[in-house]
C-alpha positions in Angstrom: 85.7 114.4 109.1 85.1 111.1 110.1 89.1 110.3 109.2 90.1 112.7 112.0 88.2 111.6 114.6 89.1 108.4 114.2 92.7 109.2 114.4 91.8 111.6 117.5 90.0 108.7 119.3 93.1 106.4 118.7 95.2 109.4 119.9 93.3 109.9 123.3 92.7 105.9 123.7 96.5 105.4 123.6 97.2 108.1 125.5 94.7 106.7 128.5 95.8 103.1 128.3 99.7 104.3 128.6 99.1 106.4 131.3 97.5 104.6 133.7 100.4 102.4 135.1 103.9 102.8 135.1 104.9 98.8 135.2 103.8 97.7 131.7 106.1 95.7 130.4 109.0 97.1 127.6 107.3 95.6 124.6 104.1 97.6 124.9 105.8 100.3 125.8 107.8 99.9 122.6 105.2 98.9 120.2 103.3 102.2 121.4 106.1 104.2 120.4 106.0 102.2 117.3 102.6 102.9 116.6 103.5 106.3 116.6 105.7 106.4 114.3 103.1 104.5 112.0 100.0 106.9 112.6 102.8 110.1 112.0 104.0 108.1 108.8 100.8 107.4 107.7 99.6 110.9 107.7 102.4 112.4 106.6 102.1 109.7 103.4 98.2 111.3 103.2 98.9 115.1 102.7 101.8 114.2 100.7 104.4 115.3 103.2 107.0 112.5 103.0 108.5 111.7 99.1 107.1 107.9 97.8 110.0 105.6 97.6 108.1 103.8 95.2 105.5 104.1 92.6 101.8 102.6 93.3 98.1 103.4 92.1 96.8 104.6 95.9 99.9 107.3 96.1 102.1 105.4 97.4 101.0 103.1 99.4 99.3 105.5 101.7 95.7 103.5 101.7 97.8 100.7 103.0 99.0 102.4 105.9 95.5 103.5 106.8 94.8 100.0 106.9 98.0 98.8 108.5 97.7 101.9 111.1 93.7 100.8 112.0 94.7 97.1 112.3 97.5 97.8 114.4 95.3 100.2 117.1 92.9 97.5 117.2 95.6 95.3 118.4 97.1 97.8 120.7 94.0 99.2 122.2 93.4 95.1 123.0 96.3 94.6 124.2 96.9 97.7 126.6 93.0 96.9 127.8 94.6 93.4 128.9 97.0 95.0 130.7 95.5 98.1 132.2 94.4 99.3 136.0 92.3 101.8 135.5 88.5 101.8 136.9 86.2 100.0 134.8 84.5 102.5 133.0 87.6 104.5 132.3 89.6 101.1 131.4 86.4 99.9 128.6 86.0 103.5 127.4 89.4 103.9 126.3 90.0 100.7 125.1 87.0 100.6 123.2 87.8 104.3 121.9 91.1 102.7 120.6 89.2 99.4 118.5 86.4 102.0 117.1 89.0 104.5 116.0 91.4 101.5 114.2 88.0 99.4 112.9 86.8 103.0 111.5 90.2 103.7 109.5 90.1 99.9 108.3 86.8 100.3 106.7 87.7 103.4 105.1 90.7 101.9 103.6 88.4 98.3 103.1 86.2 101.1 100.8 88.5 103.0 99.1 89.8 99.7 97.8 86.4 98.3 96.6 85.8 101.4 94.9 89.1 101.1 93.0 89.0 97.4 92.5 88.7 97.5 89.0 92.3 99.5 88.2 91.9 100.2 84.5 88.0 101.5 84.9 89.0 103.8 87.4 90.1 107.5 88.2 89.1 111.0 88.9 88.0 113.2 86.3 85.9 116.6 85.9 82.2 116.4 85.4 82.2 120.3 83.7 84.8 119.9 81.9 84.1 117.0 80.1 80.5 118.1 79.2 78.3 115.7 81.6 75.6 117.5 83.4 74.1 115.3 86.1 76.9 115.2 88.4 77.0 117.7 90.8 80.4 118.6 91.6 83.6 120.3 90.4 85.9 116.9 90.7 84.8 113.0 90.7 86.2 110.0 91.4 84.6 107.6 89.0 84.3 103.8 88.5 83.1 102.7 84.4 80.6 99.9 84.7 78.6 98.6 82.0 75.5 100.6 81.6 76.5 103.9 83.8 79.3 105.6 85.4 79.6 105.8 89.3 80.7 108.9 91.4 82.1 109.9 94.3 81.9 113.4 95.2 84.3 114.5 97.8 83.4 116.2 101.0 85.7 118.6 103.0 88.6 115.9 103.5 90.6 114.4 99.8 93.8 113.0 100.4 96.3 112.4 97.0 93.6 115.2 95.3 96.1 114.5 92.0 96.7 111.0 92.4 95.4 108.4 90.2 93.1 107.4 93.3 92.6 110.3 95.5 91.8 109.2 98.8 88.3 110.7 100.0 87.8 108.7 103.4 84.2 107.1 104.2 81.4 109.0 104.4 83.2 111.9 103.3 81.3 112.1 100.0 78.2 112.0 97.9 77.9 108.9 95.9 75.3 108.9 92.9 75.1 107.1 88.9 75.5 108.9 85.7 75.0 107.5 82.3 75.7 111.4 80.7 79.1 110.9 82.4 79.5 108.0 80.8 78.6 109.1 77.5 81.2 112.2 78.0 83.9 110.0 78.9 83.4 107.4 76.0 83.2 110.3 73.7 86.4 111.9 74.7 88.4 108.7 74.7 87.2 108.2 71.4 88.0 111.5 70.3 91.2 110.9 71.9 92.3 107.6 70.5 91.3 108.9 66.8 93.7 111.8 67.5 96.6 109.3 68.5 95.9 107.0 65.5 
């Protein structure tokens, strides 16, 4: 939920930083419009909306935009503080709105990539139905380390839920170890390599 209001306090920050003078010059005016056209994308990329022109482990490219779209609000929201009118409060409040809402998406992407980091040890599986016990929840996003397995379960918000890397935004989830999980996993590769071979 914390994805949302993130995107709604970028939303509103914009909104107050454009509105409060008409004489800003074309280029913010145009890199608002811009930055749109960017948060719309970047959403429509998350639920899966718009077809992927190309193939990538996040689905697509769509963490990237959430990183790209937060990065570029922090820069807008600066900018359009620089150049705003409005009464001090009002003028910090929404500019600050803006830089909270962009620095929140960017650590959300910044997390979902150092969960992944390791490509090959990663993915989503089902705790039930592969036998482990300990993990409480229907579907995980795991990471394979050496002793133990760790989990993310996801909260109310998965973006890409059938992706390689579903996208559960920060701190949408409940995080945990499992060594049973683990065990499960090794013993159904196992099983499934000897039935290959």
């Amino acid at each position: 939920m914390l994805f949302l209001f993130a995107v709604l306090l970028i939303l509103l920050s914009t909104f107050l930083l454009r509105s409060d003078r008409d004489d800003k010059p074309w280029q913010f005016n145009l890199s608002l419009v811009a930055f749109h056209a960017l948060l719309a994308w970047t959403i429509a990329r998350l639920v899966n909306i718009v077809p992927v022109p190309f193939e990538a482990e996040d689905g697509g490219g769509a963490v990237v935009l959430v990183l790209v779209t937060g990065m570029s609000a922090v820069a807008l929201c600066i900018w359009g503080l620089a150049l705003s009118r409005l009464p001090a409060w009002r003028h910090l409040g929404a500019g600050l709105a803006g830089v909270v809402g962009g620095l929140a998406l960017s650590a959300m992407a910044a997390d979902h990539w150092w969960f992944f980091r390791d490509g090959a040890e990663t993915g989503w599986t089902s705790p039930v139905a592969v036998g482990a016990t300990d993990v409480p929840c229907q579907m995980a996003l795991v990471r394979i380390e050496e002793s133990d397995v760790e989990y993310r379960c996801a909260g109310a918000v998965v973006f890409n839920a059938l992706g390689e890397q579903p996208f559960v935004p920060w701190p949408g989830y409940e995080t945990g170890r499992s060594v049973d999980l683990k065990f499960a996993l090794k013993s159904l590769h196992d099983r499934t390599v000897k039935i290959g071979n």
